[in-house]
C-alpha positions as CSV (number, residue, x, y, z in Angstrom):
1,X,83.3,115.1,117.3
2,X,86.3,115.5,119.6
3,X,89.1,113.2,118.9
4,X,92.1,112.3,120.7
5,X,94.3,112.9,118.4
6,X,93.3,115.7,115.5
7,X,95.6,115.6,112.1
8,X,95.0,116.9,109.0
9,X,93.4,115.8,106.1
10,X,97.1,115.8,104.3
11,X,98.9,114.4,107.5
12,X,96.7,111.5,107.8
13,X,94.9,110.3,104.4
14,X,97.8,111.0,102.0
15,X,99.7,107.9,103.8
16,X,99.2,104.9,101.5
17,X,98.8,101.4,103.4
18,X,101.8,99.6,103.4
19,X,101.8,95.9,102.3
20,X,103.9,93.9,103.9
21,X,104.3,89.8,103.3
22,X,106.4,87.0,103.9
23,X,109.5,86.7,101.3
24,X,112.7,85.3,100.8
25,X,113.7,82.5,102.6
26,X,113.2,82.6,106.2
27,X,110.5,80.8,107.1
28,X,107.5,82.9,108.9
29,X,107.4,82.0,112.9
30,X,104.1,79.3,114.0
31,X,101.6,80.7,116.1
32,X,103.3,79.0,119.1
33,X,106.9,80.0,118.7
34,X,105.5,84.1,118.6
35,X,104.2,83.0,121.8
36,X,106.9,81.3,123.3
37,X,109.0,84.2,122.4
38,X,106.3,86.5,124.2
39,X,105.7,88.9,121.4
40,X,102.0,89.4,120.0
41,X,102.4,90.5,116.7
42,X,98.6,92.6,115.8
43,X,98.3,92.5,111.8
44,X,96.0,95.3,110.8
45,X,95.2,97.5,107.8
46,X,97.4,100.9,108.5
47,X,95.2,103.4,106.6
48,X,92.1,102.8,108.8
49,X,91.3,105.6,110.5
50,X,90.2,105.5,113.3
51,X,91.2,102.1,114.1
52,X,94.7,101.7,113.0
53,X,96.3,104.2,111.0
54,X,99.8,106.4,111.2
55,X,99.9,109.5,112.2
56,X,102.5,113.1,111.2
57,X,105.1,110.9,112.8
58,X,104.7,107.5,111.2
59,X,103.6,105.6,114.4
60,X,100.7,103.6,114.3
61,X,97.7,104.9,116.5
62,X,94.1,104.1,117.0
63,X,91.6,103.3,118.6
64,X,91.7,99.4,118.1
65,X,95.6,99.7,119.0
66,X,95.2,100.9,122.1
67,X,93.2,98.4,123.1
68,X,95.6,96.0,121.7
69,X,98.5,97.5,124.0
70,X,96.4,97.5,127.1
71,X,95.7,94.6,126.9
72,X,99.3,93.3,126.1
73,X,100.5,95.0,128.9
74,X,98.0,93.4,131.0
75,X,99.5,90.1,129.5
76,X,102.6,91.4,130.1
77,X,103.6,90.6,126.6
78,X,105.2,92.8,124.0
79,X,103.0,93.9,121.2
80,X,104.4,94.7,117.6
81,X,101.9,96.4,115.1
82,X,102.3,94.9,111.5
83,X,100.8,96.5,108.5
84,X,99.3,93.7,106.1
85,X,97.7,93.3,102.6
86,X,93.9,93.3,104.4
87,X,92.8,91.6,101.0
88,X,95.4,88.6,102.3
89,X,94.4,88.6,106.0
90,X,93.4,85.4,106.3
91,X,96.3,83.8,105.2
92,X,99.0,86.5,107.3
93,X,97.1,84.9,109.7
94,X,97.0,81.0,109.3
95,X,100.7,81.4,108.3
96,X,101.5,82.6,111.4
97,X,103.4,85.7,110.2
98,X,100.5,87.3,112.4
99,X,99.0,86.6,115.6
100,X,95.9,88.2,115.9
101,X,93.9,90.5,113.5
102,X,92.5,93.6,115.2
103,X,91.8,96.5,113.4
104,X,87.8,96.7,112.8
105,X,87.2,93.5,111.6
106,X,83.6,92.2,110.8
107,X,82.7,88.6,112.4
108,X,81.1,86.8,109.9
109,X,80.3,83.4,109.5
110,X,82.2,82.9,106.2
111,X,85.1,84.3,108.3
112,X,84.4,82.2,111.6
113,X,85.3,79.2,109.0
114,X,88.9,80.1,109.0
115,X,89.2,82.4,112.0
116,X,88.8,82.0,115.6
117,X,87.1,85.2,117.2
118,X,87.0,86.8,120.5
119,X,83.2,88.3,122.0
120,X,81.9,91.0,119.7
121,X,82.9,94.3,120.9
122,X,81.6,96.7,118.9
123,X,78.7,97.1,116.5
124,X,79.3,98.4,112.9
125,X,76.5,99.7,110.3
126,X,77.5,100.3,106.7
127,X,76.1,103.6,105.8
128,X,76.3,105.8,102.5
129,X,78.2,108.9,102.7
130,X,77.6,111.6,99.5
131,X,79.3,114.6,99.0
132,X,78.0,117.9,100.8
133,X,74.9,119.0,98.7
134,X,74.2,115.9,97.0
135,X,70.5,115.8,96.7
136,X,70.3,113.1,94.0
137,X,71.0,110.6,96.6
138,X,68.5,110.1,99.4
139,X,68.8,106.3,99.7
140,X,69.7,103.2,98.5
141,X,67.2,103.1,95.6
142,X,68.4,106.3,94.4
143,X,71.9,105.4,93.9
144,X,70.4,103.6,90.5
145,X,72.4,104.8,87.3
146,X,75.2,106.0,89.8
147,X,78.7,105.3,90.5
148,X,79.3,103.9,93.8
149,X,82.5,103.3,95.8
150,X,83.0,101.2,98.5
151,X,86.5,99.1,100.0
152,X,88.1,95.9,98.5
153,X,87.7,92.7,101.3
154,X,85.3,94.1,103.2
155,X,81.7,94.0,104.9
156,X,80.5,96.6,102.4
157,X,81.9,94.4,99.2
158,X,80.4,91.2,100.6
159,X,77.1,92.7,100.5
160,X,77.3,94.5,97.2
161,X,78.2,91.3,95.4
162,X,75.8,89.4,96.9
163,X,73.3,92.2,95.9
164,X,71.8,92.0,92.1
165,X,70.7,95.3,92.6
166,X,74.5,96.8,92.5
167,X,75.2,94.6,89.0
168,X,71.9,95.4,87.6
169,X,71.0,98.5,88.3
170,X,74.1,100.5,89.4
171,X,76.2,102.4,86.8
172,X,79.2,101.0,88.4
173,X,80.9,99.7,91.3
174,X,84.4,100.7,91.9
175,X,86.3,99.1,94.3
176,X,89.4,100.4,96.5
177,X,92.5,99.1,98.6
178,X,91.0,101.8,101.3
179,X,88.2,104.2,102.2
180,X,90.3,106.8,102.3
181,X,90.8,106.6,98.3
182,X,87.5,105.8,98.0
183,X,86.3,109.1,100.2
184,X,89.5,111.2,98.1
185,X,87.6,110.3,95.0
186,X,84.0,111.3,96.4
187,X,85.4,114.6,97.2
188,X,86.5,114.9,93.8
189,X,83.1,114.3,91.8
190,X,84.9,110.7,90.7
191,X,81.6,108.9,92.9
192,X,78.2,109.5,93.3
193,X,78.7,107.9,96.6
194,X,80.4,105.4,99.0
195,X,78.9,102.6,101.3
196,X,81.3,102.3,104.0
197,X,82.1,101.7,107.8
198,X,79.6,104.2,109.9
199,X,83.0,104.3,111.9
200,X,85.6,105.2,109.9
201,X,83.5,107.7,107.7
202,X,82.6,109.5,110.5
203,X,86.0,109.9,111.6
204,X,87.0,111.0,107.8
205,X,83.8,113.3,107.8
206,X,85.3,115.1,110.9
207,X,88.8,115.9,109.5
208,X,86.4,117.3,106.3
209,X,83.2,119.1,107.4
210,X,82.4,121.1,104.6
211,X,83.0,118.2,102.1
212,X,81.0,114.9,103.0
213,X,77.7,114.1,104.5
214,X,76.6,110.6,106.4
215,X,72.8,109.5,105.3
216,X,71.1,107.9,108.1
217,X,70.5,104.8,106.0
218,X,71.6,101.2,107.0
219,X,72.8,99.4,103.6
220,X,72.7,95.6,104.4
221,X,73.1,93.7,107.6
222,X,74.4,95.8,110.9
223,X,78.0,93.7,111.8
224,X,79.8,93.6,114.8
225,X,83.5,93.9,115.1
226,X,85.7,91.2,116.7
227,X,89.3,90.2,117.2
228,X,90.5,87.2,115.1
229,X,93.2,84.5,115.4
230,X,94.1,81.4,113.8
231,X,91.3,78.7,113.9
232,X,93.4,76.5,116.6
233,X,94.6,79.4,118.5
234,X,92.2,78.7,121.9
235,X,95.0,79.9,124.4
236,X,95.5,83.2,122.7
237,X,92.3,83.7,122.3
238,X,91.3,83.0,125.8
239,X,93.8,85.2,127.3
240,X,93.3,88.0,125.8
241,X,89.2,87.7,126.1
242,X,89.9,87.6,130.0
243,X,91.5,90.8,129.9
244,X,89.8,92.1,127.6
245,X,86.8,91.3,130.0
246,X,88.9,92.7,132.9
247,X,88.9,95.6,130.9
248,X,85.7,96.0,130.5
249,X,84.6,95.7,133.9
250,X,86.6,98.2,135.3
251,X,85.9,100.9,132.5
252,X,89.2,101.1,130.9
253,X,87.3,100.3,127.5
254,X,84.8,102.7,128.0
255,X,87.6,105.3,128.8
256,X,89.6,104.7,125.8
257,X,86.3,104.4,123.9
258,X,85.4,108.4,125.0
259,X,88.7,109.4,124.2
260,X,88.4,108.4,120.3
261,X,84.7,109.0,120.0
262,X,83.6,111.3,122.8
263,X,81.7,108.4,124.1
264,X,81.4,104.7,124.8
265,X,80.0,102.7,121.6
266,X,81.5,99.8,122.8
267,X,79.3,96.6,123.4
């Protein structure tokens, strides 16, 4: 695949996520004083790749931020990007120390709850990804008696634990703050296999050809990936949905879709 922006496996993956929360004694700005001030501040997961990650030069790219900045400008707000705990997402957001979450996230309806989302905009399978030459694993059955990596807080993880087949019949589960330690530790015999985001292992399988393979093979329910805010957040919400419609219409998506993934997967 041809990417818009090519780094190597060193420049991008050995950058850690940076957690970032509220402390001390100022008290985290409401929802409505961010917009009154006409800031947007985008909490997202740093070390998600292709989405949101840093690059060589420690400035947050991706395909999900530059939508977000498109459609800021179209807004004509200002945008800041703010790397968050991604197990804690919920709360950055209800407390108002973010604005809007958008960085690959699943729409479920455990998360519609506590979250208000905009239209889907992108589907998202969770596929399994082996290392190159890994015959033992074929499908989901056959990962019986192995160990299987996957990310911490995410649509993979839901699906596992909800699964008796991973507590039963699995070797072991091991959970991690990212796919890019959980892919690391494939590459390095520590897993059998990971079940991850089609999306992002993709993108990771492209900065490493000779080490990782993608298995055509749909573990659990196909998601689709929307942008969240806080449950009473409607005027957000609506505004950027009409520009993000705008955008759609008059192909802006589709081109910054091509640009990241040499085509338009968007919805």
């Amino acid at each position: 695949m041809n990417w818009k922006h090519i780094f190597t496996g060193a420049a991008v993956f050995a950058l850690s996520a940076a957690l970032l929360a509220g402390c001390g004694t100022e008290k985290a700005p409401s929802t409505d004083n961010a917009a009154e001030m006409g800031k947007i501040i985008v909490g997202l997961d740093d070390n998600f790749p292709p989405m949101g990650f840093k690059n060589e030069k420690n400035e947050i790219v991706g395909f999900d931020v530059d939508l977000a900045k498109e459609a800021a400008k179209r807004l004509g707000r200002e945008v800041e990007f703010k790397a968050i705990d991604w197990s804690s997402k919920e709360a950055e957001l209800k407390s108002g120390r973010v604005q809007i979450l958008w960085n690959g996230l699943d729409i479920t309806e455990k998360r519609k709850e506590n979250m208000l989302f905009s239209k889907p905009y992108m589907d998202n399978r969770q596929i399994i990804f082996v290392k190159k030459g890994n015959t033992a694993v074929t499908d989901e059955k056959s990962l019986a008696g192995k160990t299987v990596g996957t990310q911490s807080a995410g649509t993979a993880e839901e699906y596992i634990d909800a699964t008796p087949f991973y507590k039963n019949d699995v070797k072991e589960v091991k959970k991690y703050p990212d796919y890019v330690a959980a892919f690391m530790d494939l590459e390095n015999g520590r897993l059998d296999a990971v079940i991850g985001d089609e999306i992002v292992g993709r993108y990771y399988m492209s900065k490493h050809p000779e080490e990782l393979e993608a298995l055509d093979v749909v573990v659990g329910p196909t998601s689709e990936f929307g942008i969240a805010f806080a449950k009473d957040n409607t005027v957000l919400r609506d505004e950027v949905q009409k520009v993000l419609d705008e955008m759609k219409k008059d192909g802006t998506i589709a081109k910054i879709s091509t640009e990241w993934f040499t085509k338009d997967i968007t919805k």
